[in-house]
FIKOLZA-1660 file (N, C-alpha, C; in steps of 0.1 Angstrom, whole numbers, plus 5000, padded with zeros to 4 digits):
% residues 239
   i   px   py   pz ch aa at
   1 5008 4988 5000  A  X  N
   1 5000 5000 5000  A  X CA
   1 5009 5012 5000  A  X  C
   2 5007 5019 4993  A  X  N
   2 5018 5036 4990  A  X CA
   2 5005 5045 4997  A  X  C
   3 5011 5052 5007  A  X  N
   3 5003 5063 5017  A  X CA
   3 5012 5076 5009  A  X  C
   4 5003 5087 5008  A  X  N
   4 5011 5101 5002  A  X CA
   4 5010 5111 5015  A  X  C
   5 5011 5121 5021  A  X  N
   5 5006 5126 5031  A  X CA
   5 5013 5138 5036  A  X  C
   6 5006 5146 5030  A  X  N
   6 5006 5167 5027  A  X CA
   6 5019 5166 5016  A  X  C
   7 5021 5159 5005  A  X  N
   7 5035 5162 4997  A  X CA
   7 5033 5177 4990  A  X  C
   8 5044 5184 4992  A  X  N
   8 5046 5197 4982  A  X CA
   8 5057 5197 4975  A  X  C
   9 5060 5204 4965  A  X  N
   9 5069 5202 4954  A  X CA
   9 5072 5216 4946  A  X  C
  10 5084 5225 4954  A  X  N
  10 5084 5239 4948  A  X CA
  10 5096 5239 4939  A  X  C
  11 5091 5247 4926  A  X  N
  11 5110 5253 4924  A  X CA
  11 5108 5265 4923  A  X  C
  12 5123 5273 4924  A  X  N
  12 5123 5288 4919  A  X CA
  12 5126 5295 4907  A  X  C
  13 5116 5304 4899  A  X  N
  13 5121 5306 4887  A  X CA
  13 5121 5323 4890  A  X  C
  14 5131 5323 4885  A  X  N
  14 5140 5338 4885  A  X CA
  14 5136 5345 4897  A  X  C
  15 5138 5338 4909  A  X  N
  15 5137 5342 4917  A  X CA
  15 5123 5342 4926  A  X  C
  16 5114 5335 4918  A  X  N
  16 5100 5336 4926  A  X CA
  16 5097 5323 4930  A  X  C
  17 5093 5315 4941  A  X  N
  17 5091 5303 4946  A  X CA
  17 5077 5300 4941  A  X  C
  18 5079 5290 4933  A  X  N
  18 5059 5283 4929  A  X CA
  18 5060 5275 4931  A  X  C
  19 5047 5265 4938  A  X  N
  19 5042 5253 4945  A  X CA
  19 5042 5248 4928  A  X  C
  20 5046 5232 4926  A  X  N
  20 5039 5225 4913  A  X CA
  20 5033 5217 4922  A  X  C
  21 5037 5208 4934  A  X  N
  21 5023 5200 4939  A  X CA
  21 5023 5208 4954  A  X  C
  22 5009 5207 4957  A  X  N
  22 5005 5214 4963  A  X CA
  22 4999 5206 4979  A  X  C
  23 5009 5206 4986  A  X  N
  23 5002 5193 4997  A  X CA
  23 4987 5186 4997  A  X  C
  24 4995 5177 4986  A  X  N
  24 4989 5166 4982  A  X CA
  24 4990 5151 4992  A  X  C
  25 4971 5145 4995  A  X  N
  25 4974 5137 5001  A  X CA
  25 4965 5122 4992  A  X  C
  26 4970 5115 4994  A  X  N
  26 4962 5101 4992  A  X CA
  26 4966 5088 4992  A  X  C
  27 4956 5077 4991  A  X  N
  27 4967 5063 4990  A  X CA
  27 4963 5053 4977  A  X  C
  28 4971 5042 4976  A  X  N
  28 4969 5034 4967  A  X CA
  28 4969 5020 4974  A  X  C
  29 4960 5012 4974  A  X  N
  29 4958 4999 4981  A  X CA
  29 4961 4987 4975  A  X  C
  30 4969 4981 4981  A  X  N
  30 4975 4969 4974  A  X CA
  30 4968 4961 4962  A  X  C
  31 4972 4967 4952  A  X  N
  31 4968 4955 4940  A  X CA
  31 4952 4963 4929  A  X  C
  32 4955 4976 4935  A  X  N
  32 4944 4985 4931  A  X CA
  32 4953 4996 4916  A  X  C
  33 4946 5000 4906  A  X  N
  33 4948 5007 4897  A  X CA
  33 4940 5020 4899  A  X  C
  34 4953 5030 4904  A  X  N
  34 4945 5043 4904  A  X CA
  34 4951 5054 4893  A  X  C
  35 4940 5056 4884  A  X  N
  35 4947 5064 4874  A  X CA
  35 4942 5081 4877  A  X  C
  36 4950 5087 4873  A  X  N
  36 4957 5103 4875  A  X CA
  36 4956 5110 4864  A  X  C
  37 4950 5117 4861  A  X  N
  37 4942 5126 4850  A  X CA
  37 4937 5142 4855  A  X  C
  38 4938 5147 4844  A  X  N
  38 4937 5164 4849  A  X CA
  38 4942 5173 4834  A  X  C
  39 4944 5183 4835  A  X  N
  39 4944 5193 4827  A  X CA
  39 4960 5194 4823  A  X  C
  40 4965 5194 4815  A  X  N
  40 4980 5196 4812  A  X CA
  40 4987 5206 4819  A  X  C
  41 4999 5205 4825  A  X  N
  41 5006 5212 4830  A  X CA
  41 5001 5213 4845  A  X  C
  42 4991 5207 4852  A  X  N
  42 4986 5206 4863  A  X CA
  42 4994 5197 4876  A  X  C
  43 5002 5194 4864  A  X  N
  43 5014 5189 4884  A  X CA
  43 5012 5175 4881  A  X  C
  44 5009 5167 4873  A  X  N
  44 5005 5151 4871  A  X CA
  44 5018 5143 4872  A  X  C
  45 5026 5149 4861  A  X  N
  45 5041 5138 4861  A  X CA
  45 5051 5143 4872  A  X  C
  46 5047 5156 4878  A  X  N
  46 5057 5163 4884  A  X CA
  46 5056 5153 4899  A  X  C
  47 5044 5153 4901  A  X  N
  47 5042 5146 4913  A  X CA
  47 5045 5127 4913  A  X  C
  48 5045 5122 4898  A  X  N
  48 5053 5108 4895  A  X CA
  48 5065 5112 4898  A  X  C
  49 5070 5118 4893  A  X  N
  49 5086 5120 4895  A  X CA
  49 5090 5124 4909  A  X  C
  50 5081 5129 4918  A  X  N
  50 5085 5126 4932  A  X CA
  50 5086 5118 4938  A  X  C
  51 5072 5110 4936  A  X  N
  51 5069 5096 4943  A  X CA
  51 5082 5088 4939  A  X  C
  52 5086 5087 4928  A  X  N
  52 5099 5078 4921  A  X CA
  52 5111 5086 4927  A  X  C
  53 5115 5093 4937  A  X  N
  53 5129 5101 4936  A  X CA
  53 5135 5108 4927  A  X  C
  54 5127 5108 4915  A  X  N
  54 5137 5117 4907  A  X CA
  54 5135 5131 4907  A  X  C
  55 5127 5136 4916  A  X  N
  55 5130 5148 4921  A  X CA
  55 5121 5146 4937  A  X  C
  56 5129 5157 4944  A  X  N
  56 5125 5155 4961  A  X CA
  56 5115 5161 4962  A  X  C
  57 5111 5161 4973  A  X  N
  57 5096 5168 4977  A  X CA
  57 5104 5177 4988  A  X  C
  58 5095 5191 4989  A  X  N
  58 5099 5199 4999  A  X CA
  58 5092 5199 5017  A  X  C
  59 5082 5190 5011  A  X  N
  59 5075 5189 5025  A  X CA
  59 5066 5178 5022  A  X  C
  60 5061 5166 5031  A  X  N
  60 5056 5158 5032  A  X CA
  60 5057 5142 5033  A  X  C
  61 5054 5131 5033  A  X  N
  61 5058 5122 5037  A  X CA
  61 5051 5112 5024  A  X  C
  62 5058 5100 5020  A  X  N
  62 5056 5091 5014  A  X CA
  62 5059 5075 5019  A  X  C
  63 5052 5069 5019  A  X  N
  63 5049 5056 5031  A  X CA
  63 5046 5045 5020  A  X  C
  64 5056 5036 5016  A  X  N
  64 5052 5021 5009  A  X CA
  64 5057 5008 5019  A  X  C
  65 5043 5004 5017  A  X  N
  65 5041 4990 5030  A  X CA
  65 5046 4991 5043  A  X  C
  66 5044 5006 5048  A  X  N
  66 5048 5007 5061  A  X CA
  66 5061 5016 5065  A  X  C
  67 5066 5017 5057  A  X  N
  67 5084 5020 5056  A  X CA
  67 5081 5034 5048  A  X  C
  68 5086 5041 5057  A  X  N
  68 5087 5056 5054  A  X CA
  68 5100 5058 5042  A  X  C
  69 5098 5063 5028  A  X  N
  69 5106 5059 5022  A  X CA
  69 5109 5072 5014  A  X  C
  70 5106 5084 5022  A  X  N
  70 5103 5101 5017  A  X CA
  70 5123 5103 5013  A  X  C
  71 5127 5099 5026  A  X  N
  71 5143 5101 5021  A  X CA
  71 5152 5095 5009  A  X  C
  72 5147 5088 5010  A  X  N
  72 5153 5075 4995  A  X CA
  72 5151 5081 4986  A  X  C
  73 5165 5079 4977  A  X  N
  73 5169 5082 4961  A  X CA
  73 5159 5073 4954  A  X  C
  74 5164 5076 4939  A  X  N
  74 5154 5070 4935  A  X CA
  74 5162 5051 4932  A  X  C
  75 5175 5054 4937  A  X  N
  75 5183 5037 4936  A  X CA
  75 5170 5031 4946  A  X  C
  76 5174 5038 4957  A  X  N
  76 5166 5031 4968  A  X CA
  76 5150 5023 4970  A  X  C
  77 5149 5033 4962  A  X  N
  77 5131 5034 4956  A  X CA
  77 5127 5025 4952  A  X  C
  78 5129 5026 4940  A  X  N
  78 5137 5014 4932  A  X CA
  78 5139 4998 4939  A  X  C
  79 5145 4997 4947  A  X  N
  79 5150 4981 4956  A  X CA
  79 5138 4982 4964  A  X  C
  80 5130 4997 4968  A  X  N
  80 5118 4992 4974  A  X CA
  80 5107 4986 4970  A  X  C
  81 5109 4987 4957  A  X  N
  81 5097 4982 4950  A  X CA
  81 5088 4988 4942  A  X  C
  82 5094 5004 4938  A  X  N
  82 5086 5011 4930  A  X CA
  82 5088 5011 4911  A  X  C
  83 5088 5009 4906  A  X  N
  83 5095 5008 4890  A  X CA
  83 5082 5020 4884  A  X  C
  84 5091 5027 4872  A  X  N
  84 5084 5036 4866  A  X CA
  84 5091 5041 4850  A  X  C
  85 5081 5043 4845  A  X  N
  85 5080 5046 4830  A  X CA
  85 5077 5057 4827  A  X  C
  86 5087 5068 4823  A  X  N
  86 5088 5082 4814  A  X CA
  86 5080 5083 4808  A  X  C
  87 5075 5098 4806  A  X  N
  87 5070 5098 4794  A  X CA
  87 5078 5098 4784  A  X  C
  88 5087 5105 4781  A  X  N
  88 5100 5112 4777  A  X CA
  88 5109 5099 4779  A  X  C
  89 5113 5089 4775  A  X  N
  89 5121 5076 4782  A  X CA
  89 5139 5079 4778  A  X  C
  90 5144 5080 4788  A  X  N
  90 5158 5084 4787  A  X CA
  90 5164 5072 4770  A  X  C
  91 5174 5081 4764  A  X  N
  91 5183 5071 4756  A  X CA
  91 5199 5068 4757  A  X  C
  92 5201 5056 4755  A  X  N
  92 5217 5054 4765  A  X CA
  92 5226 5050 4754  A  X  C
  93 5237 5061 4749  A  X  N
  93 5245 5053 4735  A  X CA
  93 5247 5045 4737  A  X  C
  94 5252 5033 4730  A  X  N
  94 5261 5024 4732  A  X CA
  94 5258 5011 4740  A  X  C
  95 5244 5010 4751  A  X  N
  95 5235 4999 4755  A  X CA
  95 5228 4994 4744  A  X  C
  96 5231 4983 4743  A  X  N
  96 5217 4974 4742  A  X CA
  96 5207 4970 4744  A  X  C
  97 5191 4968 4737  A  X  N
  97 5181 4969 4744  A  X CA
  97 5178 4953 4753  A  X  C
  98 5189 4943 4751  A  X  N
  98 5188 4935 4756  A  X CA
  98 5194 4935 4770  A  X  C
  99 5208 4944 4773  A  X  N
  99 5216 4947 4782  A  X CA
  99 5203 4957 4792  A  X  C
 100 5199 4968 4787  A  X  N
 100 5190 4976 4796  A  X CA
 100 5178 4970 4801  A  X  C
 101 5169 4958 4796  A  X  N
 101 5162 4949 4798  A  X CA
 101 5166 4942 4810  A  X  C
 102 5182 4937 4809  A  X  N
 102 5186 4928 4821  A  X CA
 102 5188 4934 4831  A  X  C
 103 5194 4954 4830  A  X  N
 103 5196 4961 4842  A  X CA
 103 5185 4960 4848  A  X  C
 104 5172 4965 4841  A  X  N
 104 5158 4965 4847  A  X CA
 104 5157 4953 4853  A  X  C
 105 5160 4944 4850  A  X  N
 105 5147 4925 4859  A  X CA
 105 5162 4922 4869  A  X  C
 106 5178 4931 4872  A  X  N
 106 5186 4931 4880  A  X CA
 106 5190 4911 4878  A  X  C
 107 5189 4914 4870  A  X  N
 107 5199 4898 4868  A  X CA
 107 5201 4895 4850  A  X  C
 108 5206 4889 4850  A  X  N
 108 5207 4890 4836  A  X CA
 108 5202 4878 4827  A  X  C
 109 5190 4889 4816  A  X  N
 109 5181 4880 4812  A  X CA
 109 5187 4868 4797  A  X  C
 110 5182 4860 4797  A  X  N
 110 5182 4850 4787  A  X CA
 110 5174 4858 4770  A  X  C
 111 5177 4853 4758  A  X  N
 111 5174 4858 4748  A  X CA
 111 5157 4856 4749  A  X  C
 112 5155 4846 4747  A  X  N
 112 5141 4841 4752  A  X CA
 112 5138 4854 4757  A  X  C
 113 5139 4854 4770  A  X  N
 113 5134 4866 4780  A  X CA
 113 5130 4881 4776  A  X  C
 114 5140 4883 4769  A  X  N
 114 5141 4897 4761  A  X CA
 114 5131 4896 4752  A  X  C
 115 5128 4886 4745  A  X  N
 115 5120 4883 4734  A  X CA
 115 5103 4886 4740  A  X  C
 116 5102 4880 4747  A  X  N
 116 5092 4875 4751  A  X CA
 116 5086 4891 4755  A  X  C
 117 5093 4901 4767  A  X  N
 117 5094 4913 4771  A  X CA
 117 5088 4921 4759  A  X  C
 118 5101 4922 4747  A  X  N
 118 5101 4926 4739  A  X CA
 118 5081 4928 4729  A  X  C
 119 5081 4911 4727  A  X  N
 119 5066 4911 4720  A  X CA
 119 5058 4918 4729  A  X  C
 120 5053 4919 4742  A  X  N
 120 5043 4919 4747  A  X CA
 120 5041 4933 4746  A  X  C
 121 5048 4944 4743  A  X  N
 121 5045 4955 4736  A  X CA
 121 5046 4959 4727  A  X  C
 122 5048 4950 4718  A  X  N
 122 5044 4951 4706  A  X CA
 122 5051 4947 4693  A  X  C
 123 5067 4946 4698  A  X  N
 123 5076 4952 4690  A  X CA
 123 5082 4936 4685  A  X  C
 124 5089 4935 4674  A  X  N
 124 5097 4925 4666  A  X CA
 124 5106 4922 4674  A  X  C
 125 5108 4910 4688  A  X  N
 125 5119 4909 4692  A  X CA
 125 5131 4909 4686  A  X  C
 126 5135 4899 4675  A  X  N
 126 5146 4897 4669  A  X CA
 126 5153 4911 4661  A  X  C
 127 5143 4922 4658  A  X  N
 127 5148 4933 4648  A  X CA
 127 5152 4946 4662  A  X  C
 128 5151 4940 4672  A  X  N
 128 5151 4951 4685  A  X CA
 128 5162 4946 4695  A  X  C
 129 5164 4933 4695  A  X  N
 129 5169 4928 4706  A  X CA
 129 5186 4937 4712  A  X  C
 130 5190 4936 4699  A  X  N
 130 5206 4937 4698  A  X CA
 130 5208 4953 4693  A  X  C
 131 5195 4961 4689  A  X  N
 131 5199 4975 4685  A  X CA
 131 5201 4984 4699  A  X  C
 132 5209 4996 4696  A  X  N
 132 5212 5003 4710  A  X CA
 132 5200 5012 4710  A  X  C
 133 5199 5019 4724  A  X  N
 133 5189 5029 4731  A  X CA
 133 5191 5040 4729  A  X  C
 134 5191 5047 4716  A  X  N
 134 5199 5053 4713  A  X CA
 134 5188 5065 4703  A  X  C
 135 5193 5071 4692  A  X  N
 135 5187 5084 4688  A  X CA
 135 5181 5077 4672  A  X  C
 136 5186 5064 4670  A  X  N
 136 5184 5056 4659  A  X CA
 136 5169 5052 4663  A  X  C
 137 5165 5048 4678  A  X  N
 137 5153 5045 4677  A  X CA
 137 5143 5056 4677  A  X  C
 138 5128 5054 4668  A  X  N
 138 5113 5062 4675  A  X CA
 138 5111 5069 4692  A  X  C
 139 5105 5076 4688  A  X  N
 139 5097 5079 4706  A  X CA
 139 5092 5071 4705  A  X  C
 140 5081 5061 4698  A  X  N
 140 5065 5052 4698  A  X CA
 140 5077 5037 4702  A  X  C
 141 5088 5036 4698  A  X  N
 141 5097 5026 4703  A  X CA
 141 5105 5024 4715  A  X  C
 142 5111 5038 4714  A  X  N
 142 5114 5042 4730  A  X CA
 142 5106 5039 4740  A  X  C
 143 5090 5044 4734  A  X  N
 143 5084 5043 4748  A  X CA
 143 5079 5029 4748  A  X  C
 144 5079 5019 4741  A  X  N
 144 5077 5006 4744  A  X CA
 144 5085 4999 4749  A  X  C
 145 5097 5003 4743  A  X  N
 145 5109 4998 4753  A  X CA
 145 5109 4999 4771  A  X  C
 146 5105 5013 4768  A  X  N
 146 5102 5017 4786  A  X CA
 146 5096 5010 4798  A  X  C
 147 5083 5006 4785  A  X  N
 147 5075 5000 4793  A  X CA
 147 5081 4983 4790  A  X  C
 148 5084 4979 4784  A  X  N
 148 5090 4966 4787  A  X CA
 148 5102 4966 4802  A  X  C
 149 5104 4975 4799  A  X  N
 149 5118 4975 4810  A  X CA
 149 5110 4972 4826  A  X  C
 150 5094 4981 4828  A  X  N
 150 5090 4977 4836  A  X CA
 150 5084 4970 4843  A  X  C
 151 5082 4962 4829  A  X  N
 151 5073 4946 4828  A  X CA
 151 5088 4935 4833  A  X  C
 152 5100 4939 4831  A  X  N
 152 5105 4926 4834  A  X CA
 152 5111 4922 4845  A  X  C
 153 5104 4934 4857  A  X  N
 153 5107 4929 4873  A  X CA
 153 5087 4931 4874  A  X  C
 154 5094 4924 4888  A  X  N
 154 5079 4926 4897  A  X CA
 154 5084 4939 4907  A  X  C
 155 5070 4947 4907  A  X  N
 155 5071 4953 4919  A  X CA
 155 5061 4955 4928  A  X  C
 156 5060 4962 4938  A  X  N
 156 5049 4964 4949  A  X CA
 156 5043 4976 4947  A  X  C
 157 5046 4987 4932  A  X  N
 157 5040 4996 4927  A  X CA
 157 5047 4999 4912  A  X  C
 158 5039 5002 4900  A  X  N
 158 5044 5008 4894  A  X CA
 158 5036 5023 4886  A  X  C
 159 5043 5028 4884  A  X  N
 159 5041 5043 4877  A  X CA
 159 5041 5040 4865  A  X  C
 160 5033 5046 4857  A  X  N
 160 5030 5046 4843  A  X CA
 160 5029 5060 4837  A  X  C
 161 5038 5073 4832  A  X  N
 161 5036 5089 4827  A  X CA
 161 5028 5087 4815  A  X  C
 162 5018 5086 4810  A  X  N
 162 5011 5081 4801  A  X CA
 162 5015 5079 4790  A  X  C
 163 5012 5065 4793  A  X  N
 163 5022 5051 4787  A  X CA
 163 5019 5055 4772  A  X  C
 164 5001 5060 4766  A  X  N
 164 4999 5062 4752  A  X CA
 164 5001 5071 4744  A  X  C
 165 5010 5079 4751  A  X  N
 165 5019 5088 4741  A  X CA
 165 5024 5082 4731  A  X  C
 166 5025 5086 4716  A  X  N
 166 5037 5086 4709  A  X CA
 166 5037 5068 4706  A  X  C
 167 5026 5061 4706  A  X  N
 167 5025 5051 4700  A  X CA
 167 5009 5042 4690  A  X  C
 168 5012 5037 4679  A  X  N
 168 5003 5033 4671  A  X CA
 168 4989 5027 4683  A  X  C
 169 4977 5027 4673  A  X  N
 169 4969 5019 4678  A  X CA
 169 4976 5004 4683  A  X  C
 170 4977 4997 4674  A  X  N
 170 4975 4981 4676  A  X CA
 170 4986 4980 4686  A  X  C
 171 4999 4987 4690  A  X  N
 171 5009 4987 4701  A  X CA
 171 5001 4989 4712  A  X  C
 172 4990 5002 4718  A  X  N
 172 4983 5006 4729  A  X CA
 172 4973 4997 4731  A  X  C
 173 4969 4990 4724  A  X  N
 173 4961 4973 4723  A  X CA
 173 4963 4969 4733  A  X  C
 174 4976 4960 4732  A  X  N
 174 4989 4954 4732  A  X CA
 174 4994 4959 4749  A  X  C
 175 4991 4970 4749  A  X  N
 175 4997 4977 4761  A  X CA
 175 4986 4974 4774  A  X  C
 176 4971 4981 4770  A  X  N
 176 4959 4977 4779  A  X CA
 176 4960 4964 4780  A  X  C
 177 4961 4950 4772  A  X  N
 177 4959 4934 4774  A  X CA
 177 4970 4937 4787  A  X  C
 178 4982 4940 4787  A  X  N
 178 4993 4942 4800  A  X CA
 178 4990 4946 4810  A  X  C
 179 4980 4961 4811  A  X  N
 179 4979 4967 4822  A  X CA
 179 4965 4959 4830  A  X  C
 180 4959 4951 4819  A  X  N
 180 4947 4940 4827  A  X CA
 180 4951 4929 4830  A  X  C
 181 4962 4924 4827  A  X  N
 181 4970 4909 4833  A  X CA
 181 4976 4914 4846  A  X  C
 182 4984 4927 4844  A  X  N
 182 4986 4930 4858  A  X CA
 182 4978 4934 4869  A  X  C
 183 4971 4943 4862  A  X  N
 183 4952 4942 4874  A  X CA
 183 4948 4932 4874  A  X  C
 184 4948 4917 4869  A  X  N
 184 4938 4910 4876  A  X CA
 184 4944 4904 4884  A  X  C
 185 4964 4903 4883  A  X  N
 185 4967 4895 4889  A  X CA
 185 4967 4900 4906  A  X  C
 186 4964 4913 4910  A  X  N
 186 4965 4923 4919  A  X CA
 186 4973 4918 4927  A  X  C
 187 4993 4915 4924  A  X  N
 187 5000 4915 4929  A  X CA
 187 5009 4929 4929  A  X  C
 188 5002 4938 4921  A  X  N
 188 5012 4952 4924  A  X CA
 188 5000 4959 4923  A  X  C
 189 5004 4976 4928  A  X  N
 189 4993 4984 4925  A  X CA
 189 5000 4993 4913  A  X  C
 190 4992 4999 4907  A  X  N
 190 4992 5006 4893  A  X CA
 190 4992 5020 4895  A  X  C
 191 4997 5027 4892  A  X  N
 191 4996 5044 4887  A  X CA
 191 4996 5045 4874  A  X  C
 192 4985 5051 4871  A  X  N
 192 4986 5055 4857  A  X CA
 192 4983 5071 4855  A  X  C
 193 4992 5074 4847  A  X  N
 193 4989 5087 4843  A  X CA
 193 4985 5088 4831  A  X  C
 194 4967 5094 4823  A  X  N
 194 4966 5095 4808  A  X CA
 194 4956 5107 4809  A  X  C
 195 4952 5106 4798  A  X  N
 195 4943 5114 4792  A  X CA
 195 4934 5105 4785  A  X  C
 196 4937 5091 4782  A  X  N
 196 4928 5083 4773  A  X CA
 196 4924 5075 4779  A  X  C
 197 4908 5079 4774  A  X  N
 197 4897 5077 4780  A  X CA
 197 4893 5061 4783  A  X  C
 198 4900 5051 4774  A  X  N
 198 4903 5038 4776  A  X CA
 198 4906 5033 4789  A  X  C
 199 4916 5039 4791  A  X  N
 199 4930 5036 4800  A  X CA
 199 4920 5042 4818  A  X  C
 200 4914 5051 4815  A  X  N
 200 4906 5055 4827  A  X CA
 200 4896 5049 4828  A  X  C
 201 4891 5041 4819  A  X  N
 201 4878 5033 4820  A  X CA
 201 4883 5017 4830  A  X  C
 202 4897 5017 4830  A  X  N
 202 4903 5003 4835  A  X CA
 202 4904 5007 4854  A  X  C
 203 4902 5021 4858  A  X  N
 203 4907 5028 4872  A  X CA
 203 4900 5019 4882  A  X  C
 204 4905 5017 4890  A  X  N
 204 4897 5012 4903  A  X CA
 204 4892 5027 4910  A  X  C
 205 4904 5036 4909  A  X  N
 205 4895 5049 4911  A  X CA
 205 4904 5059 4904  A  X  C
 206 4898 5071 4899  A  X  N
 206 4906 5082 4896  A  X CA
 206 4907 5093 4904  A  X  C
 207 4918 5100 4901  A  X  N
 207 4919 5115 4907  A  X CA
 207 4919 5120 4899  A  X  C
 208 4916 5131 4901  A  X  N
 208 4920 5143 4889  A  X CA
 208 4931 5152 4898  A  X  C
 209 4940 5157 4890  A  X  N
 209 4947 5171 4893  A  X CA
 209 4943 5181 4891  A  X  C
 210 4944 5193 4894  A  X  N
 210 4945 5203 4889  A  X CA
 210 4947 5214 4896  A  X  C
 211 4959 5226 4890  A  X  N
 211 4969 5236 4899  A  X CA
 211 4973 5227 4910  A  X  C
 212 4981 5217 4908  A  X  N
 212 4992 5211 4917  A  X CA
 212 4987 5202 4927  A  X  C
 213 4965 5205 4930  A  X  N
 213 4960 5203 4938  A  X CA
 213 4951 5188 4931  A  X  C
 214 4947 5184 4940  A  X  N
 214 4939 5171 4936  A  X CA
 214 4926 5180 4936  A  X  C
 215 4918 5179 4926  A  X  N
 215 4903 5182 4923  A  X CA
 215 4892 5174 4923  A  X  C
 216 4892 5161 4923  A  X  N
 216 4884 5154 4928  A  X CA
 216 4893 5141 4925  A  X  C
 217 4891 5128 4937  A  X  N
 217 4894 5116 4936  A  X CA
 217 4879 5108 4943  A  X  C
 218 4878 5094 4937  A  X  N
 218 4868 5087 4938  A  X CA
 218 4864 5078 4932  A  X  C
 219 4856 5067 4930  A  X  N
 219 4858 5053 4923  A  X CA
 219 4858 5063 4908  A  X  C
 220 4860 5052 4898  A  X  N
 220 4855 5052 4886  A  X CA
 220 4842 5053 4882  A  X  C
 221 4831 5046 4888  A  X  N
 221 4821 5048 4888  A  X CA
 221 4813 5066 4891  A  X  C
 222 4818 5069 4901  A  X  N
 222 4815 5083 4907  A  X CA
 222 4822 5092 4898  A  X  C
 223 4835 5093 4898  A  X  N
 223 4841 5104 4888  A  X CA
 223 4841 5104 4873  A  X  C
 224 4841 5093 4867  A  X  N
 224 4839 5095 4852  A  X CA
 224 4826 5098 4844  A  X  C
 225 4816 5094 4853  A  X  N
 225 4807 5107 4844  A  X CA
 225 4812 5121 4844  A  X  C
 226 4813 5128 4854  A  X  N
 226 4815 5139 4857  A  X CA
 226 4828 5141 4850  A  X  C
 227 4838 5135 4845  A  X  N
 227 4851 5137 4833  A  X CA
 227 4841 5142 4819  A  X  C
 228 4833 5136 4819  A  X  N
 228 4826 5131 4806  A  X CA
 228 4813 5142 4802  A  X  C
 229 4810 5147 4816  A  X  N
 229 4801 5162 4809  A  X CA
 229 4808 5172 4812  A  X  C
 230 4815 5172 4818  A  X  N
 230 4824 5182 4823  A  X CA
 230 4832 5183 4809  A  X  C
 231 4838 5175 4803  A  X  N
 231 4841 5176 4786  A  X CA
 231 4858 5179 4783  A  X  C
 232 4862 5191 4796  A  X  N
 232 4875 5196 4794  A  X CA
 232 4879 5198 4808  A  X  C
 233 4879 5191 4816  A  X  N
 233 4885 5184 4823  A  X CA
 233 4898 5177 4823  A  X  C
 234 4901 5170 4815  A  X  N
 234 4910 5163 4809  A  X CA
 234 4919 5170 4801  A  X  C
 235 4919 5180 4795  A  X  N
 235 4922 5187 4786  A  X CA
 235 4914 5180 4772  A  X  C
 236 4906 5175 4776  A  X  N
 236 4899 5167 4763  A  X CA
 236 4903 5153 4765  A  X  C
 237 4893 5140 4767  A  X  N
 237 4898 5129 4768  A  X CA
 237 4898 5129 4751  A  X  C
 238 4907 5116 4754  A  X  N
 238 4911 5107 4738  A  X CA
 238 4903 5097 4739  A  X  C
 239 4888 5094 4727  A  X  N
 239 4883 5080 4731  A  X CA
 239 4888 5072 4720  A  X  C
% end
């Protein structure tokens, strides 16, 4: 279970301090998919990238399965059990997508393994396996790769910056059959961050963001009508 509780998140631009999350609280219950939707620029990924370490918080507390884990890098984070997927997915000269596969699952995977990773989002293992992470590949590739990297450990949470960026239909298919194999298995809990309206239809509950602040959270049931007359909420869902 990931507990959030009063998190804020300021930087300074030319000298003036602005809140991007705004003591923000809530939880995610073991083996539950709660997806995170709101208006662009409303603090969505800002507040993934806290939860993950890759940037600190200035005030407030973060709690997975009990273990206060607010101070931890994101190595640490990481060995706790959180894995997460860019939207933006870093590229690394000279890796291999077989080698950065193996860094992800922390052992080193078999061809098989890679392959198998590889299909399940979509992609031609054999034409991918051995290419580097590099500027030769797509974003729509990149970001499948990403998300394979996070498919090839288990964790006790993962983060998703919306996974349907920057990739074809029949790949985001491909991607929902994954994020319902791992919801049904409810061995990890899910964050998702989208705007598509698909992907929010799968929520055990949603929040919305907006100005840094949470604007309404509540089953799927309760909040997605109200996405849905409300119209621009989302910045416009994608159906």
């Amino acid at each position: 279970m990931l507990e959030v509780k009063n998190l804020t998140f300021k930087v300074n631009e030319n000298g003036i301090e602005r809140s991007i999350v705004k003591n923000i609280s809530f939880h995610v219950e073991d083996g539950e998919m709660l997806v995170i939707t709101g208006p662009n620029g409303g603090g969505k990924s800002t507040l993934a990238k806290v939860l993950m370490g890759i940037e600190e918080a200035d005030e407030g507390q973060i709690i997975l399965d009990g273990e206060d884990i607010t101070s931890y890098d994101i190595n640490h984070r990481a060995n706790a059990g959180i894995g997460f997927a860019f939207q933006q997915p870093p590229r690394f000269k000279g890796m291999t997508v077989s080698r950065l596969l193996s860094l992800a699952a922390g052992r080193q995977l078999k061809e098989s393994e890679c392959c198998g990773l590889l299909s399940r989002v979509g992609l031609c293992a054999q034409e991918y396996i051995r290419r580097e992470v590099d500027s030769t590949l797509s974003g729509g590739e990149m970001k499948r790769i990403e998300i394979a990297t996070v498919l090839a450990k288990r964790h006790k949470l993962c983060i998703f910056d919306e996974p349907e960026a920057g990739i074809d239909l029949w790949s985001f298919s491909m991607l929902i059959q994954q994020f319902e194999k791992i919801h049904n298995r409810k061995e990890e809990s899910l964050i998702l961050i989208s705007h598509q309206e698909r992907i929010i239809r799968m929520a055990d509950r949603i929040m919305v963001i907006e100005d840094g602040k949470i604007g309404a959270v509540g089953s799927r049931e309760e909040i997605l009508p109200r996405l849905l007359d409300k119209g621009d909420s989302c910045t416009c869902m994608n159906r």
